[in-house]
C-alpha atoms as one frame of an Amber mdcrd trajectory, in Angstrom:
protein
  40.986  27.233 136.464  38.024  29.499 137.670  38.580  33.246 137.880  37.521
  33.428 141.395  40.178  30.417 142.210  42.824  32.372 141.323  42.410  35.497
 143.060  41.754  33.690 146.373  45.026  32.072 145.992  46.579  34.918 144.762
  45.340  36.870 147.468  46.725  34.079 149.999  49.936  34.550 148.444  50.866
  37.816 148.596  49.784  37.776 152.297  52.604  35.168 152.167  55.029  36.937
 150.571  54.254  40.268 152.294  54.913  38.664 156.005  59.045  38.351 153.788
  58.569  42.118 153.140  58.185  40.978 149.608  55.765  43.275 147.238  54.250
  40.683 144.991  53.039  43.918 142.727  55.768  45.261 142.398  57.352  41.897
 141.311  54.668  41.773 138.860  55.201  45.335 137.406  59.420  44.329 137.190
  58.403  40.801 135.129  55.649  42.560 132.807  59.010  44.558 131.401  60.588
  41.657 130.651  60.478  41.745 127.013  62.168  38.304 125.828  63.519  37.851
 122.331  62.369  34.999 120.802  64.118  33.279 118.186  62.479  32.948 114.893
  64.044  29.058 114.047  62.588  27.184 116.346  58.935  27.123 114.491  61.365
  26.059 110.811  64.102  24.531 112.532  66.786  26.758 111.258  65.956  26.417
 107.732  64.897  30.120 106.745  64.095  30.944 103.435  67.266  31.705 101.194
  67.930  28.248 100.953  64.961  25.881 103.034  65.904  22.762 101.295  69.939
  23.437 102.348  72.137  21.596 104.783  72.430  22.751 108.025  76.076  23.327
 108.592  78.435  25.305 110.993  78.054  22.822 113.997  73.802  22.968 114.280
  71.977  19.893 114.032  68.030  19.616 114.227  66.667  16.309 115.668  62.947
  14.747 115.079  60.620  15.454 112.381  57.600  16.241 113.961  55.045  17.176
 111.112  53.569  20.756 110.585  56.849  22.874 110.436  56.810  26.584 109.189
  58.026  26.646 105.403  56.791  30.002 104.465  57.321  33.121 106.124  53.170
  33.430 106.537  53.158  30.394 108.195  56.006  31.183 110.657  54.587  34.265
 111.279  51.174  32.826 112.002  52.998  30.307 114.506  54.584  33.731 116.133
  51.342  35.176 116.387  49.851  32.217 117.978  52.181  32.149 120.528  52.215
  35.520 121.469  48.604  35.209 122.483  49.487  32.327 125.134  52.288  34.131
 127.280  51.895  37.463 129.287  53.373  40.323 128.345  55.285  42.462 125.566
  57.869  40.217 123.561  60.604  40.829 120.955  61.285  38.666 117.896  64.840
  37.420 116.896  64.928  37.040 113.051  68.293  35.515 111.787  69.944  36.836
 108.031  68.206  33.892 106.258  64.737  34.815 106.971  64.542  37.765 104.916
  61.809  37.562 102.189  63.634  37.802  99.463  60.155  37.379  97.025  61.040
  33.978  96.101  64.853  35.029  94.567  67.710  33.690  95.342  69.736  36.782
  97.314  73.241  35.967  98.783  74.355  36.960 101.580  76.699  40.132 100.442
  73.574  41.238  98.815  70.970  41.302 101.298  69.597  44.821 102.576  66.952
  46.580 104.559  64.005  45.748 102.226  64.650  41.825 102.304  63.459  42.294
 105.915  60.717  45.645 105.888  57.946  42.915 105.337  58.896  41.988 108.971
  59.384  45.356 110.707  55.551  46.101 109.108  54.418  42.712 110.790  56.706
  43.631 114.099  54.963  46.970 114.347  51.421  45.158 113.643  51.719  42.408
 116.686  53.136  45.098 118.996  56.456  43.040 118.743  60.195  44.248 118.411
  62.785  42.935 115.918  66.422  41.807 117.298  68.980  40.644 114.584  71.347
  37.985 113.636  73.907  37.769 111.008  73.820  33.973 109.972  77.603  32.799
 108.828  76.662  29.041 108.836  74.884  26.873 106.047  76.393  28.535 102.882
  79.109  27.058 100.336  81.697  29.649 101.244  81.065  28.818 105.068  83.499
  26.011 105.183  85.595  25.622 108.322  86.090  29.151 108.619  84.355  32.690
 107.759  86.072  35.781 108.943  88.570  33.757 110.108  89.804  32.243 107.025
  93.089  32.457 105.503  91.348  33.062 102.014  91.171  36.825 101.555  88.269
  36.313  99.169  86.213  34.516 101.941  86.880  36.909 104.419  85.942  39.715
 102.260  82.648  38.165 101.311  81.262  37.337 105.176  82.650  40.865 106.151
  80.696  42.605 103.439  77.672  39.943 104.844  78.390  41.341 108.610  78.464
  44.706 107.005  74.952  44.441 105.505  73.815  42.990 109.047  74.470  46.077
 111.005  72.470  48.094 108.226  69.652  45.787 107.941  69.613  46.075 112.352
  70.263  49.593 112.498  66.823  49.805 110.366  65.253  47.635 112.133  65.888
  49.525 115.526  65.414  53.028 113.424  61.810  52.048 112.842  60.621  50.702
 115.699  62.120  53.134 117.969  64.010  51.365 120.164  67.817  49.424 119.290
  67.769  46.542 117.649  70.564  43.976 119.284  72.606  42.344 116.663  74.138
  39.141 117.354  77.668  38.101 115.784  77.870  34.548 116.028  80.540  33.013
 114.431  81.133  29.030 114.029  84.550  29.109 112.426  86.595  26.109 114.041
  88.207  22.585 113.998  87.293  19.321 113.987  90.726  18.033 115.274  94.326
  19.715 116.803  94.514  23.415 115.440  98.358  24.692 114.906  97.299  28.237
 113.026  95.222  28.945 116.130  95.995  32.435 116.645  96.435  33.608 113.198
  92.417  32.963 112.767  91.875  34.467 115.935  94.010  37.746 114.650  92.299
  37.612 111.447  89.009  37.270 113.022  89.960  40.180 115.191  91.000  42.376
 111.854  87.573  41.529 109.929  85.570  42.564 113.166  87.598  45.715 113.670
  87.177  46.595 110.158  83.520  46.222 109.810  82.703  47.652 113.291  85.085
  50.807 112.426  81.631  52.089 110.722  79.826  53.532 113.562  76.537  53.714
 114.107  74.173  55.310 116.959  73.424  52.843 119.934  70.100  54.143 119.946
  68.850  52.280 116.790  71.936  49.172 117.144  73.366  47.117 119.989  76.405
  45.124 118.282  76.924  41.792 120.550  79.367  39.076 120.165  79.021  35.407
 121.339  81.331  32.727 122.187  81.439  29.333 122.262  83.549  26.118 123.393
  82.833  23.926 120.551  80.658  22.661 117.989  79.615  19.403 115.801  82.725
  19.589 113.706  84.646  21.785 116.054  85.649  20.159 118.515  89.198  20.799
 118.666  88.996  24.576 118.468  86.704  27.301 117.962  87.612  30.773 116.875
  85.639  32.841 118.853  86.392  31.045 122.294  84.954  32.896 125.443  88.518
  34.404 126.295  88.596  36.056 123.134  85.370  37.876 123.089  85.543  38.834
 126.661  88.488  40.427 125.581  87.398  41.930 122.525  83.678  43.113 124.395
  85.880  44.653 127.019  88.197  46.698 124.851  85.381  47.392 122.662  83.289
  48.106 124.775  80.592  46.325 123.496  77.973  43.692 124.226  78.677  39.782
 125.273  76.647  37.469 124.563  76.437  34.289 126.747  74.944  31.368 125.992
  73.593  28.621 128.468  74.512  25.830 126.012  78.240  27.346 124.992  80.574
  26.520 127.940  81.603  22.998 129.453  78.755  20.570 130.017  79.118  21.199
 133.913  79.552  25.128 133.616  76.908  27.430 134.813  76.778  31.033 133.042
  74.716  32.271 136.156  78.084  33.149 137.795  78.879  35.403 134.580  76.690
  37.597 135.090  78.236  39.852 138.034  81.313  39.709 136.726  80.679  40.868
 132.896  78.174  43.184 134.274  81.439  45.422 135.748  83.325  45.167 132.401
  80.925  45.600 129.853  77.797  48.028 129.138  75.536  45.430 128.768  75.210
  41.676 128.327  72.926  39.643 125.912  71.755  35.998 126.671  70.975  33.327
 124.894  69.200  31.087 127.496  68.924  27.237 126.481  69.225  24.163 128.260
  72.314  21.857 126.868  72.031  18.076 127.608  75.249  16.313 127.814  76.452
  19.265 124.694  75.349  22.080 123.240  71.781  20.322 122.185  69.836  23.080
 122.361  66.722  21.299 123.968  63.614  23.483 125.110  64.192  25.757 128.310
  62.450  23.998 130.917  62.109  25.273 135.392  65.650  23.439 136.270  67.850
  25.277 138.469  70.137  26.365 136.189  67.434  28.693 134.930  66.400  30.015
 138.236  70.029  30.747 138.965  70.729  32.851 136.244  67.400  34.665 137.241
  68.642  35.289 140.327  71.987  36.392 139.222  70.310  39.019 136.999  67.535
  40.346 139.325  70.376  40.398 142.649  72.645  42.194 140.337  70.227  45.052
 140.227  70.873  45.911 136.515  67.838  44.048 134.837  67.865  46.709 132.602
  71.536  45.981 131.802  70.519  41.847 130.656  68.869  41.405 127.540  66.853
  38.056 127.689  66.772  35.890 124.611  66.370  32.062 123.670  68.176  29.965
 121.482  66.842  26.296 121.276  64.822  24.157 118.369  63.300  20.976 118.852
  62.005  19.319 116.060  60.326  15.851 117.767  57.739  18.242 119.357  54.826
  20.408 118.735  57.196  23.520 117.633  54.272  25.815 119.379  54.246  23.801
 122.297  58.080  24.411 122.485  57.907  27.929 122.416  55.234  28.498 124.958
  56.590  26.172 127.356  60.441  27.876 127.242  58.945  31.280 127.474  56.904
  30.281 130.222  59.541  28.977 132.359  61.587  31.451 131.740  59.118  33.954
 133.306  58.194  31.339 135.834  62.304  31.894 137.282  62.355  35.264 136.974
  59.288  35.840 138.442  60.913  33.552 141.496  64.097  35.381 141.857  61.714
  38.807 141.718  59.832  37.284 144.751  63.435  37.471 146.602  63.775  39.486
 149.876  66.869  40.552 148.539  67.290  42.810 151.203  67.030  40.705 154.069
  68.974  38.180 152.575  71.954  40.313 152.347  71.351  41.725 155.511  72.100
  38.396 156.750  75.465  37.752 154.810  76.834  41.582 156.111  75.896  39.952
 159.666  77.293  36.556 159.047  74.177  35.202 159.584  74.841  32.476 157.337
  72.223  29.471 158.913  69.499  31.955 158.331  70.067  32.967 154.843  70.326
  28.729 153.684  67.172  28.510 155.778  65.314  31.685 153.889  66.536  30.521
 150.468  65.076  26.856 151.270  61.858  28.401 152.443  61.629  30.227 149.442
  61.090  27.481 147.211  58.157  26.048 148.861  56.269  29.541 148.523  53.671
  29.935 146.270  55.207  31.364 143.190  52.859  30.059 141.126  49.848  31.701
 142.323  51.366  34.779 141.768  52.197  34.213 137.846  48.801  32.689 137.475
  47.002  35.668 138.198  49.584  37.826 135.879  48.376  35.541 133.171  45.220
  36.150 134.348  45.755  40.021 134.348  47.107  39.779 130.971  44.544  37.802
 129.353  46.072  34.656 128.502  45.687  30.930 129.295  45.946  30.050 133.229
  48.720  27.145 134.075  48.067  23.926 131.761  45.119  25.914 129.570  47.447
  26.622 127.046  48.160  22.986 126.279  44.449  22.650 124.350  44.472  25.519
 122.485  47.995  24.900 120.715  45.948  20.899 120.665  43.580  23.373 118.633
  45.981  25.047 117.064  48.123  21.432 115.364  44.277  20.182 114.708  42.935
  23.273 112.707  46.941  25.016 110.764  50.154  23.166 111.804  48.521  19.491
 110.582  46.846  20.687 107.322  50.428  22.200 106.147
């Protein structure tokens, strides 16, 4: 697409939007703060490197075997650097426990610690990126059906001392790069079929998290968030850490919730979530994915389940308050490819909801003006969004709409298909 193309249209556009009372540059400034956390597993497919020949266990399942996966941490953080020069703007990166370089020794997980991971705050501050953590209590022998849940005081003791380590290993992360590093407590512990001892896990799961968040450390290097979920593969019957219970525990705790797009009922929508956590909690994190019939985990694509949790965040007025990450892998296609196109559309809905005249719009409600505000909000979807996010990429120096398809072409032809 030529240069000159783009600002005409552009230009067209925000004569568009600015007949809406819409400010496309200021819509543009908002986005280009948008840093999104992007997960680390989707270029190795959840196989890190303590154990990259292990099962995956704890309810995660990768599909497809597309060739060219990362298997060293060079190579995944080649892919990372690749794909940070094909979206706009300043990004984080979301490493999970098992991608520590642990110099080709085996370290468990009660043993792990800051230096397992300084190779990646050095690359972090290198690529201008930012680290976010998660402690990984899935795939390990002592994993089982339950972690700090378990009735074993021995197994509980162990994943505590893990979680422990975590918070260290994040409150590093966020010590050296200035900003807080958000740690993510995801727990799979669960059943496969009916649970009687249900709320004895969930009080010992309460009792390990209350004794390993009892240390306390500053919220300006770590952001402690816990995540629920419905079910899993293997947990069907009951999980653990159900959404009740760590609403609950966020609430009295005062601490981040994590939702994920891919952790409720097929047909439930976390877009409504938002407002309501938002007056109950300090902050929220997200894990946005797009489930298919389950939890899948398949790339983020434009659906409107996307834009409507952008809109939910931008109308809430507390972007600052949602931190933006992903959580899918999809191993049947080009892993860069994947990346790029979920961090794209991600932008691509925020960007829309950004291009809102909020104002007007509610305007409209206070009046009861309701046939106006359907008709505005139908309007809006014909506009020409895309025009505007073109020219950001073009602003920020990377590929314009379907360029970025040939380079990561370029990309499998010359690294990903030689490995």
């Amino acid at each position: 697409m030529k240069e000159e193309q783009i600002k005409k249209e552009f230009a067209a556009a925000k004569e568009q939007y600015a007949a809406l009372g819409v400010d496309v540059e200021k819509a543009i400034e908002k986005l280009n703060k948008v840093s999104i956390s992007i997960h680390c597993w989707q270029a190795d497919d959840v196989s890190g490197f303590e154990n990259p020949d292990g099962e995956l266990t704890g309810g995660i399942q990768t599909t497809g075997n597309y060739p060219g996966k990362a298997s060293t941490i060079d190579e995944l953080k080649k892919d990372i650097e690749k794909v940070l020069t094909l979206i706009p703007g300043k990004h984080r990166l979301s490493l999970h426990a098992i991608y520590g370089d642990f110099g080709g020794e085996f370290v468990d997980r009660d043993q792990i610690e800051p230096k397992h991971f300084q190779t990646w705050m050095d690359w972090a501050k290198k690529a201008g990126a930012k680290l976010d953590f998660n402690s990984t209590f899935f795939s390990h022998p002592r994993s089982g059906n339950y972690s700090l849940s378990s009735f074993d005081p021995e197994i509980r003791n162990f994943w505590k001392e893990h979680l422990r380590r975590c918070r260290r290993i994040a409150e590093e992360m966020g010590r050296q790069q200035g900003d807080a590093c958000i740690h993510n407590i995801w727990v799979h512990d669960g059943e496969k079929d009916k649970t009687v001892s249900r709320i004895q896990h969930r009080q010992l799961l309460k009792e390990s998290l209350d004794e390993v968040l009892a240390e306390k450390i500053s919220t300006d290097y770590l952001k402690d968030c816990v995540e629920c979920k419905l079910f899993g593969i293997g947990s069907e019957s009951y999980v653990v850490g159900s959404h009740e219970f760590y609403m609950g525990y966020a609430v009295k705790n005062n601490m981040l919730l994590t939702l994920d797009a891919g952790h409720f009922h097929p047909t439930e929508g976390i877009a409504d979530k938002i407002s309501s956590m938002l007056l109950f909690v300090p902050e929220i994190a997200l894990h946005v994915s797009r489930p298919e019939r389950w939890d899948s985990d398949h790339v983020v694509i434009l659906n409107d389940a996307l834009l409507e949790l952008s809109q939910e965040i931008v109308r809430s007025g507390q972007m600052e308050k949602v931190h933006i990450g992903l959580d899918y892998f999809d191993a049947s296609i080009n892993r860069i490819g994947a990346y790029v196109v979920g961090i794209r559309s991600t932008q691509k809905a925020l960007l829309q909801a950004l291009l809102e005249p909020t104002d007007k719009l509610r305007d409209y409600e206070k009046q009861d003006n309701n046939f106006q505000r359907l008709a505005y909000l139908e309007e809006l979807k014909a506009m020409p969004w895309n025009a505007v996010y073109n020219y950001y990429c073009l602003q920020q120096g990377v590929p314009v709409g379907n360029e970025y398809i040939s380079e990561i072409e370029s990309y499998e032809s010359e690294v990903t298909s030689k490995r």
